[in-house]
N, C-alpha and C positions, 0 to 999 in steps of 0.2 A: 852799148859798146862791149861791155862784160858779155850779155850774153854773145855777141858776135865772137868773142874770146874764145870761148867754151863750146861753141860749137866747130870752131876753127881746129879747135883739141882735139876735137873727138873723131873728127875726119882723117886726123895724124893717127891718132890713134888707132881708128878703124883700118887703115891704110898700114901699120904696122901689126899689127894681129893678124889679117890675113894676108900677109907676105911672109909671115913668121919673121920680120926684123924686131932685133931688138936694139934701142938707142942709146944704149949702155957701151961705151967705149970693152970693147973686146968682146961684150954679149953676153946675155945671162948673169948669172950669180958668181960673184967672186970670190967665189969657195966655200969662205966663210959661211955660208946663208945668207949673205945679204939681201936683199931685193934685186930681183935685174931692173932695170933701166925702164920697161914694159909695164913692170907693176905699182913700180914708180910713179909714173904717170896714169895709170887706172886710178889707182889713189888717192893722185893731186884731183883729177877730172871727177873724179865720185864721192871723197869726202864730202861736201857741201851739199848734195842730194842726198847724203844719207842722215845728214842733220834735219833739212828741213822734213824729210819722212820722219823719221824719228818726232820730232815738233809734232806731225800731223797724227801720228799714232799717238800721244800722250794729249790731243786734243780732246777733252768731253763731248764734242759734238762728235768728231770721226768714228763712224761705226765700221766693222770689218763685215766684209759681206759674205754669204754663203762660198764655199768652196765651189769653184767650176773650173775646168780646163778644155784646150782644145785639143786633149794629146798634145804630139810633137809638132810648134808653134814654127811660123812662115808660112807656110802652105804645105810643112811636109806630109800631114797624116790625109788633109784634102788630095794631095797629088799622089798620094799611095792612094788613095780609094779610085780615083780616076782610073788610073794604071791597071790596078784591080778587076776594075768595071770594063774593062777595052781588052784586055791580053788574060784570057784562061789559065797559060801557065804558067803566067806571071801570082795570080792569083793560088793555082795550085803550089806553087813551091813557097811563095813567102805570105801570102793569107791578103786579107784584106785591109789591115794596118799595119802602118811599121813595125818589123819585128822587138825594135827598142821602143817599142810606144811605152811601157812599164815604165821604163827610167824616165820618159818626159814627163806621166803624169806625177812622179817621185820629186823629179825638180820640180814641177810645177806647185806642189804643195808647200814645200819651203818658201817658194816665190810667192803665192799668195798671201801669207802673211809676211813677210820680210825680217825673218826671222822673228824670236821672242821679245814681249813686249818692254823689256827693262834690259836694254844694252845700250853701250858706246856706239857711236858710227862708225870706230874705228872696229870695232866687236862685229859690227852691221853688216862692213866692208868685205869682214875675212867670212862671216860667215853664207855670204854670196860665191864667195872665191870658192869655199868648201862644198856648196851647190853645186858648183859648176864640175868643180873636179870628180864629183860624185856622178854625177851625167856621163862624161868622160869614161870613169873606167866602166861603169855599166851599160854603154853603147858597146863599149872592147870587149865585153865580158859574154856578152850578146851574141858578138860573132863568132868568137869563140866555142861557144853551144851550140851554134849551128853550124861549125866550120864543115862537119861529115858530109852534111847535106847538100853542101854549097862545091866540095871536093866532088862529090857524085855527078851532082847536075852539072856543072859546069867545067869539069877536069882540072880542078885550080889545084895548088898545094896548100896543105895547111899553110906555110909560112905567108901566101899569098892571098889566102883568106884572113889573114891576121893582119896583113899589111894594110887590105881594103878595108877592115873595120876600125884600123889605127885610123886612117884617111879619115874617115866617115866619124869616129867620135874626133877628131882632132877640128872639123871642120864647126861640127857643131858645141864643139868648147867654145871657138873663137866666136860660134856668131851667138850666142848667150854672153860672154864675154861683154861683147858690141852692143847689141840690142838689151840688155837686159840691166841696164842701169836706174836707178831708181829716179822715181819725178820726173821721166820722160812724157807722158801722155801717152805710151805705148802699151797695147795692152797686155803684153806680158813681161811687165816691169817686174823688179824685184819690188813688192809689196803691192802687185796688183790690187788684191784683194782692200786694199783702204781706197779713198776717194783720193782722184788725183790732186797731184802736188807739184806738177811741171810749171 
């Protein structure tokens, strides 16, 4: 029943990160700093996965295993090579891997260990959160370096080269956000790198 619980959470939850709702009466942070309502509930839904990670990383048997990535995780960096392989100028202007592939394998290395070995899960939590936001503005930052390029080819404006890569790191905050909970079975959990813990 518990788990039915928690996974019944997580689908609200999935369901409010990408609608961008937040279920904090007025939305967001109430000035203060407080937490919004969004982070709230990541919190309640992920503390208890980052405890038992935690448990599983201070086990003497749990070894960490070599570092791997798959780049940028879903099928993004698969379906950039696709893409790549099929359309020339597609290939010519943006390459054969995402041009944020750097910043996936950057999170991906935090993710693989789950953060350092001697912290809180409350410590665990935020420094997931700090992952993600690092993704975030490094995808922004990304397009921004290539905004000229993208102005040229495709007659955009800077502002609207900036707006598409706000989209594009916003989209992929929310779905690291989603998918990248600890103790999923998922293989690009936060703390892949240990033996699962779902």
């Amino acid at each position: 029943m518990r788990h039915r619980k928690q996974q019944s959470q997580l689908l609200v939850l999935a369901v409010l990160l990408l609608t961008g709702c937040d279920p904090a009466p007025g939305g967001g942070s109430d000035g203060n700093g407080t937490e919004s309502g969004v982070d709230t509930l990541e919190w309640q839904l992920e503390i208890e996965r980052h405890e038992r990670l935690l448990r599983l990383k201070s086990d003497a048997g749990s070894m960490l295993t070599e570092f791997s990535t798959d780049g940028c995780s879903g099928g993004l960096t698969i379906g950039w090579e696709y893409l790549a392989g099929k359309i020339a100028n597609f290939q010519r202007l943006h390459g054969t891997r995402p041009a944020w592939e750097d910043c996936c394998v950057a999170h991906d290395r935090h993710y693989h260990t789950g953060g350092p070995g001697k912290v809180t899960a409350s410590e665990s939590f935020a420094l997931r959160k700090q992952a993600d936001l690092e993704l975030q503005a490094c995808v922004r930052e990304t397009g921004m370096a290539r905004a000229q390029a993208l102005v040229d080819e495709y007659g955009l404006s800077i502002d609207q080269v900036a707006a598409l890569y706000e989209t594009i790191a916003e989209l992929m905050y929310r779905a690291v956000r989603i998918g990248g909970v600890p103790c999923s079975g998922l293989p690009w959990r936060w703390g892949y790198g240990w033996p699962a813990c779902n």
